[in-house]
N, C-alpha and C positions, 0 to 999 in steps of 0.2 A: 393262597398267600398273596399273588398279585392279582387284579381284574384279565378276566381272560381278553379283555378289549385290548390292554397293554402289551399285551404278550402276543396278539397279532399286528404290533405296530411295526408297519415299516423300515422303522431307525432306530426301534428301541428292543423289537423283539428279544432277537438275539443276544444282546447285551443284557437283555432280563434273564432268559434263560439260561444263560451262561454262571449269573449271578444267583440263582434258585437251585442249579446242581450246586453248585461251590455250599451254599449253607443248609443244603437236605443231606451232606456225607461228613461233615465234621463239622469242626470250629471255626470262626473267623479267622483263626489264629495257621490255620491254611493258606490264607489269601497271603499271608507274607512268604511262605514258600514257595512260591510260584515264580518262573525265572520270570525275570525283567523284561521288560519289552523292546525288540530290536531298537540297534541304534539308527537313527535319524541318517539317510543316506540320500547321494546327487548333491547336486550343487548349493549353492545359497545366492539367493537371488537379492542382489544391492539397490535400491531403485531410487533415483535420482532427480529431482525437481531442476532443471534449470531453465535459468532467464537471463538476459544482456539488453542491453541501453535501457534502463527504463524512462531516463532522464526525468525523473522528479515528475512524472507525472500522473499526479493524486486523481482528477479526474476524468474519465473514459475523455478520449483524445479526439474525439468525431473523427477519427481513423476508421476505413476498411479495412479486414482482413483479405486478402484475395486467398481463394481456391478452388479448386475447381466444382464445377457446380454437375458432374455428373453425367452431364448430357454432352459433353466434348468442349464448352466454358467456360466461363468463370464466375464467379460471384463475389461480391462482397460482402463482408458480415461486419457489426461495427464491432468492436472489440477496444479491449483494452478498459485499465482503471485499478487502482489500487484494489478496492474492494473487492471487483471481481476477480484480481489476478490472485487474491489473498484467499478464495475459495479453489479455484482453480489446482492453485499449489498444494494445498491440502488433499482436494481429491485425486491429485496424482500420489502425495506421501500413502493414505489411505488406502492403497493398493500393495504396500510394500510395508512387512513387519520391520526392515532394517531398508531406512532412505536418507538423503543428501538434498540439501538444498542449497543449489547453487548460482553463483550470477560472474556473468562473462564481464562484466564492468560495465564502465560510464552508469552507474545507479543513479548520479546527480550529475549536474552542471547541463546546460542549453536546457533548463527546465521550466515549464508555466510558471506563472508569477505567483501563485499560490503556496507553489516549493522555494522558488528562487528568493525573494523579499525576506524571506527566515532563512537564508543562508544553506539551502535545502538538511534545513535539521529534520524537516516530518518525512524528506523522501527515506533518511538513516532509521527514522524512527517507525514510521511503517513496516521496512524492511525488520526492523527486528521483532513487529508484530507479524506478519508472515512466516517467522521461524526462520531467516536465512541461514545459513551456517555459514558461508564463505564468499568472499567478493576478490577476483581480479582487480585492480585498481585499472583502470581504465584513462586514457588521455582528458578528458573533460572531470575527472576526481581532480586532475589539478589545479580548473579553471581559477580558485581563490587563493591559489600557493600551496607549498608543505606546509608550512605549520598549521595551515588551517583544515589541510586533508589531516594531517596527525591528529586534529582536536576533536575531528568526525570519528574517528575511532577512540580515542581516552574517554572525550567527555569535557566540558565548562565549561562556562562563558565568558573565556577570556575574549578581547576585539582584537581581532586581528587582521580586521578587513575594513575598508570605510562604512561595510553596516553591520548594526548592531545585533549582536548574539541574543539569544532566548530572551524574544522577544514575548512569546505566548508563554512561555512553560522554560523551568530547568531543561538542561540539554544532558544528557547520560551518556553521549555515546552511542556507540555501535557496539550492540552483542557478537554480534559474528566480526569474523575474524577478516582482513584485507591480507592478501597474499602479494606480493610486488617482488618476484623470482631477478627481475632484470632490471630493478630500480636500484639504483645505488648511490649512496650518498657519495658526495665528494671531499667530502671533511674526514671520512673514516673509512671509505671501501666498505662499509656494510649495507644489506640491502633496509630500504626504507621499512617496511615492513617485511615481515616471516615471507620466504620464498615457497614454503615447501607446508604440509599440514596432514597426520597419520590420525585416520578412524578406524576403531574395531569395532566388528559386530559379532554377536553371539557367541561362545563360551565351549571351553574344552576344545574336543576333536572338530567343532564347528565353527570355533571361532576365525573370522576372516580382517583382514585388513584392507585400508585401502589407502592409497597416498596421494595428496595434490600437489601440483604447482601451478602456481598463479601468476601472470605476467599482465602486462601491455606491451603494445608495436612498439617496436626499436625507432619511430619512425612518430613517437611523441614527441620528441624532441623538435620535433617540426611542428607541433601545434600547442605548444605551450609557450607563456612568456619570457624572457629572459632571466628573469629571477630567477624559474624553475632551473629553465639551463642550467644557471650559473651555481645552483645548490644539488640537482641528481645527473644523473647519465642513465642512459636507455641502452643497454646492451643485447646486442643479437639473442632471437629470439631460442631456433634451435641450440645453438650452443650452451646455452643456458642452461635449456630443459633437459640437453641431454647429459651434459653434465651431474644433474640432481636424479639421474633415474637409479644408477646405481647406489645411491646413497639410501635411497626411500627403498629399494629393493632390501638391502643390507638391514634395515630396521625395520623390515618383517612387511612389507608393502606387497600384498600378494594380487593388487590393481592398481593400475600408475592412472592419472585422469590430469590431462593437460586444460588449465580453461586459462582462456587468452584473449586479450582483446584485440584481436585482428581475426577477419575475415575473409570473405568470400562474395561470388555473384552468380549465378546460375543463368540460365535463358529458357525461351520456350512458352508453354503456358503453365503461369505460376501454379507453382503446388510447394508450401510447404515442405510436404516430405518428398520430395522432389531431390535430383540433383544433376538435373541435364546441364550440358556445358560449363562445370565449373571455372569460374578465373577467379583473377584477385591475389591480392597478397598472403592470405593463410598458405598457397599452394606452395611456394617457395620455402617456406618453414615446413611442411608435409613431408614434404621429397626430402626432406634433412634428418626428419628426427627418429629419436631411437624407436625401433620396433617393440620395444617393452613397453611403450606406451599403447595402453586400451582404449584410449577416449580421449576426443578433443572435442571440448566444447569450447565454440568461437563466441565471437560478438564486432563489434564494430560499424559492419558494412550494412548493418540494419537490413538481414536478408534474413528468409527462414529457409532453413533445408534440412534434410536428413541423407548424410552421406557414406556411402561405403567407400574410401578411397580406393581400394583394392581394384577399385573398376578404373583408376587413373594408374595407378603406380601399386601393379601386382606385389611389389614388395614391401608396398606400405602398406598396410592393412586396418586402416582406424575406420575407426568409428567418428565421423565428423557430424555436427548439431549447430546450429545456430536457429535462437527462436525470433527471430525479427526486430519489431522496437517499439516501447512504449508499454511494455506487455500486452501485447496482444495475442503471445503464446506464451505459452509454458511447455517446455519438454520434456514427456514423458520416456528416461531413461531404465535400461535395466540390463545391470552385470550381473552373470551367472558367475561365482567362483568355484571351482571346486578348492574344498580346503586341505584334502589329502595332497594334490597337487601342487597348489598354490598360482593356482591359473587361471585366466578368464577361457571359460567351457565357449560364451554365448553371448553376442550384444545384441540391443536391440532399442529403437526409440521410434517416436512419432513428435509429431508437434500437433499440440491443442491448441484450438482454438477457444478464449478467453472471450465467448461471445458475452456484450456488455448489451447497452441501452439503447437503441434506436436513436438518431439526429439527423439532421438537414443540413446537406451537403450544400455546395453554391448554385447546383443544380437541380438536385432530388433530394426527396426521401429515403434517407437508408435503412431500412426496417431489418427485424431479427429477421433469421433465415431458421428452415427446419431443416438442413443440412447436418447442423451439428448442435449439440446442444445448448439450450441455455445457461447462464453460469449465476448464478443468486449473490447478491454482495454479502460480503460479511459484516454484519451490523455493528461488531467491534471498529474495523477497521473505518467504516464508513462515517462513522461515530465522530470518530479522530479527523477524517478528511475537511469534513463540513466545517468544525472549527477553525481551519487553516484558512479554506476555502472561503467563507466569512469574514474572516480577517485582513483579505485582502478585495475584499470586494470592491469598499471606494477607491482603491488603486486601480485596480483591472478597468472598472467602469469610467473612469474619467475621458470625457469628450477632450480627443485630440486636433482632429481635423475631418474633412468632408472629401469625399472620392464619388463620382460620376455612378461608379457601378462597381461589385466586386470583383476580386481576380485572383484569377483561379493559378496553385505550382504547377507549372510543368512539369506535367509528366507522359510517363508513356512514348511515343516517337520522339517528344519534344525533350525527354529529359536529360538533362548536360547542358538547355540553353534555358535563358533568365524568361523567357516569353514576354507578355505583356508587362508582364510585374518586375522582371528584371529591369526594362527598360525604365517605369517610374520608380523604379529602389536608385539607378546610375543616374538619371537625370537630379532625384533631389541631392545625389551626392556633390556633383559636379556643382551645383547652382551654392553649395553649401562652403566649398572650396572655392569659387571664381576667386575670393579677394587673396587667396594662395599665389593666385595664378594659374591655377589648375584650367587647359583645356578638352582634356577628356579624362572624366571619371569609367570608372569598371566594378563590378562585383562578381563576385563568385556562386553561379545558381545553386551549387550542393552548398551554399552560405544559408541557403531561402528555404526555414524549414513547414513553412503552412500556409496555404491562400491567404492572401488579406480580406476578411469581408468585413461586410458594413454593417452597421443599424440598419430598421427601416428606413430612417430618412435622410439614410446618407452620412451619417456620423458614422466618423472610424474613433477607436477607444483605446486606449494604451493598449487596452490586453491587445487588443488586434492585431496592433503592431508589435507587440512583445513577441506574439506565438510564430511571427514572421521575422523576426530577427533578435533572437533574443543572448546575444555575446557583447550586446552593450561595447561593439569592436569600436575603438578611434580611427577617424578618416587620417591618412597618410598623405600628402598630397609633395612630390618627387620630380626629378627633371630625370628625363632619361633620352637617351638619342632617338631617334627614328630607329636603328637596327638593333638597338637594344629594345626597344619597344617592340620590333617584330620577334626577336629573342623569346621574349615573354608570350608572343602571341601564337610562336610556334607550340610552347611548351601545353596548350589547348587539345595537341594532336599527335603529342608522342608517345611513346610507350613505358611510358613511367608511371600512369596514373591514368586514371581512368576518362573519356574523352569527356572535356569541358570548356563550353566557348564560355565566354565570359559576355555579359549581361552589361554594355558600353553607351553613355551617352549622347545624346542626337548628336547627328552630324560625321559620328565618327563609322565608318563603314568598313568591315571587312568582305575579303573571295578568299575562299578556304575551295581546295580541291582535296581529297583524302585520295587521288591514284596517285600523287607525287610522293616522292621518299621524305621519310620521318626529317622535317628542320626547313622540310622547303614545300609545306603545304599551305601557307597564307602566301597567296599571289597575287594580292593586292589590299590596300589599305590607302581610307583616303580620311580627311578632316575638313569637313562643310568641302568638298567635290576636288577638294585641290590632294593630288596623291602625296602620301607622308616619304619625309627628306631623310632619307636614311644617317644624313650629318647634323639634320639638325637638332636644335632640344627641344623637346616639349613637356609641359608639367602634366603629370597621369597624378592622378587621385586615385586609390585604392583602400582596402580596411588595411587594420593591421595586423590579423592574420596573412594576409594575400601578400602584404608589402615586406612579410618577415621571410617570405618562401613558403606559406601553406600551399594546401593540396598541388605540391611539387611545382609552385610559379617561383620557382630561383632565380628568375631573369633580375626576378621587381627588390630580388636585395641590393643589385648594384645601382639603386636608386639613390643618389645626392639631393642636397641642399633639401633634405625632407623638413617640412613642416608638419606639424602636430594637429590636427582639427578635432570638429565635435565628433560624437558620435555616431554609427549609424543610426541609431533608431533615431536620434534626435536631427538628424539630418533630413529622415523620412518624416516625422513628424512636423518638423520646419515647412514645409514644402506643402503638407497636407492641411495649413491652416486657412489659407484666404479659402473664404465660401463663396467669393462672389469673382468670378467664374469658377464653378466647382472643379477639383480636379479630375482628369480623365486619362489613363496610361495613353502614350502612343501605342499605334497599332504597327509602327515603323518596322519592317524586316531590316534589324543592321549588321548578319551576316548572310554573303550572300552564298550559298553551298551549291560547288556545280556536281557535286557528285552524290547527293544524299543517301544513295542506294549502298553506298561503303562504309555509312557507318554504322557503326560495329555493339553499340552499346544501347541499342534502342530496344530493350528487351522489359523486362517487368523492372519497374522501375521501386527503389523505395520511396519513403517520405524525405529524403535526406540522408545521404552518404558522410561520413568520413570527418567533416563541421566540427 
């Protein structure tokens, strides 16, 4: 009846044999009396795709991954890109019969000109070609207002900004859903979008649930414009979440999953899935929230880790994620439920690396690594990029000005100061401002999100300058006193944020000591050699993130008789057009640090904090 070859197979033997007794003793009509086959027992495993800041960027970002390379180093791998990140995601779903795909926020805003020009509709629209399910609204979702975050999620092309909607294509919206737990409108006490979001999976005695909430930092409110202000509130983050945990529990939520845009920093030698020395502000929300929460996936501080908090605060016991920026990871998550219980048995994640294309650093060659593997673009998604990508070409390409030689962000020991390139970003501000009266301009180096480089022959190109400052910020230009000026310069070295000299003008010099107590570590400050007059006024130039209170410089809001200027980029651009004598950064050291060995943040560095 069967070949005898089949009936010694391996996989099928038995299952033949089994099926050859069954119809040599009676009828088929046996095989229905036969009891049922055990129920389906242990946990159900929920598995999790997420990702945080992509910031609109369609393609591979000539960004390293750093990890460690095996041998007690590091390496870097270039990573990152819509397409790749869009296979990436998949082969993490791919692994799991029942998955989530998630993103910790800032999807758009501070994005290549590619995304930003179109209002970042293809970063919304990509994301819904990856399958998102869910987005944190994140602080940079607001960079074009609420009504124009609302529209990223509806859909039209109404204008609601000075540029213009669905430029290439209808705009549909966002498929997946924005969660905003601690956004709230001001007009009605309700949250901006849904706080909270219930998935089931699988069916009967198996079936499982699971519940989100979705926020941003309470501490948006500090990096968004006045309108925003003056239309939502940013409320505390723990109290929020814990608030909704018994609610999501009570409608059957048998896994609570916190994703938030706020972060963390680790130290050491970078890894991924790492989580030596945690800081940062997610920690303060950790030690708060309810323990019924199983999972926080973070975003913000553009860091990757995998964390056990348990190992900080035995009585918090999460499961902490953050996959870095740009995508250049994707996090491979996975909650065991049991469904008899109604409990997480088991977590578990990694971070993948989303290794992309090889490019040329201002340095080197970054070539793929066989460390980890390769990732193949998705030729839908890649499809879609190129058309965007295309379309903004004669933008991106336009000859802006001429630079001596490229220059490279600081990073690594140097990062929290403007290095070379801080010093030509503050110089063309201040030359941009003199008719203000401005005599020292300033920026913010976590402002500075990618080297400036050049053509071969010396031409810089909007994109250039775009991928180097792309907030399109207005210069501020303010009188402030001499000890309100040091006010502001202390706030560089205190413990509210993370350590950041500011990137200041020729001539203007600081001595920064880090053994003195927090308010009294700039020990001196001078302006072309003459030391600065604690009574007197002087006009500072700054953006207008800096000059509102961003990254915690609250000195520069008691700034008067403010004037309004151009912009940065067009301030950088201004400055980078005479070709004859080319421009060339100072090489000026204009802080001078007696204590460098004390500071505290010289650890793996991102491409840009917190902006």
């Amino acid at each position: 009846m069967f070949p005898a070859s089949l009936l010694r197979h391996p996989l099928l033997g038995s299952a033949v044999l089994t099926l050859a007794a069954c119809t040599a003793n009676g009828p088929r009509a046996d095989l229905a009396s036969a009891p049922p086959p055990p129920a389906a027992v242990g946990p159900v495993t929920i598995g999790i795709a997420a990702i945080n800041d992509f910031h609109g960027n369609l393609e591979p970002p000539k960004q390293a991954a750093l990890l460690p390379d095996g041998k007690g180093g590091v390496t870097g791998v270039p990573a990152g890109g819509a397409a790749y990140l869009a296979t990436a995601v998949r082969q993490v779903r791919d692994r799991y019969p029942h998955h989530l795909t998630i993103s910790a926020g800032d999807l758009m805003g501070s994005s290549p000109l590619a995304s930003a020009l179109f209002l970042d509709e293809p970063a919304v629209e990509v994301m819904n070609r990856i399958g998102l399910d869910f987005n944190a609204v994140g602080n940079h979702e607001f960079d074009h207002g609420v009504p124009e975050l609302l529209r990223k999620q509806s859909g039209g092309c109404a204008k609601l900004t000075d540029r213009e909607p669905c430029q290439i294509e209808p705009f549909k919206g966002a498929k997946f859903r924005f969660l905003a737990a601690n956004t709230i409108n001001r007009a009605d006490g309700r949250t901006l979008f849904p706080g909270t979001a219930l998935r089931s999976f699988g069916t009967g005695s198996r079936k499982v649930t699971v519940g989100l909430i979705g926020m941003t930092l309470q501490g948006t409110t500090d990096l968004v414009n006045s309108k925003v202000q003056a239309t939502v509130e940013f409320r505390d983050e723990a109290d929020t979440a814990n608030a909704l945990v018994a609610r999501l529990k009570a409608e059957g939520a048998d896994a609570v999953i916190l994703v938030i845009h706020e972060g963390g920093r680790t130290s050491g030698t970078p890894d991924p899935n790492g989580c030596e020395a945690l800081s940062g502000g997610i920690r303060r929300i950790l030690d708060r929230l309810d323990t019924r929460i199983d999972l926080v996936v973070s975003g913000h501080t553009h860091w990757s880790y995998v964390c056990d908090y348990a190992t900080y605060n035995q009585e918090k016991p999460f499961l902490l994620t953050s996959a870095g920026v740009w995508g250049e990871y994707v996090t491979d998550i996975a909650l065991d439920i049991d469904p008899a219980t109604h409990r997480v048995v088991a977590r578990r994640a990694h971070n993948v690396v989303v290794q992309s294309e090889p490019y040329i650093s201002l340095s080197r060659q970054v070539n793929n690594s066989t460390i980890v593997p390769l990732v193949a673009p998705d030729p839908e998604v890649a499809a879609y990029v190129a058309r965007y990508v295309a379309a903004s070409t004669a933008y991106v390409k336009r000859p802006v000005g001429w630079l001596a030689e490229p220059l490279e962000k600081s990073e690594g020991n140097a990062w929290g100061t403007g290095g070379r390139l801080g010093n030509l970003i503050a110089d063309a501000q201040l030359e941009a401002t003199r008719a203000a009266g401005a005599v020292i301009a300033c920026t913010n180096p976590f402002g500075i999100r990618r080297s400036l480089l050049t053509q071969p022959n010396h031409t810089v190109t909007f994109g250039d300058l775009y991928l180097v400052q792309p907030f399109n910020s207005e210069l501020v230009t303010m009188t402030l006193t001499g000890a309100e000026l040091k006010e502001a310069m202390e706030q560089q070295l205190d413990d509210k944020a993370p350590e950041q000299l500011l990137a200041c003008s020729a001539g203007f010099i600081q001595t920064i000591d880090r053994s003195r107590p927090i308010g009294d570590r700039v020990v001196g400050m001078t302006l072309d050699g003459v030391a600065i007059d604690p009574a007197k006024s002087y006009r500072i130039t700054v953006n207008s993130f800096v000059a509102n209170g961003g990254d915690s410089f609250m000195a520069f809001v008691k700034g008067r008789e403010r004037s309004i200027g151009i912009s940065d980029i067009a301030a950088l651009e201004a400055y980078l057009k005479p070709a004859d004598p080319m421009r060339n950064a100072s090489r000026e050291v204009r802080v001078k640090d007696l204590r460098p060995e004390l500071k505290t943040n010289n650890l793996k560095a991102p491409p840009g904090i917190t902006y």
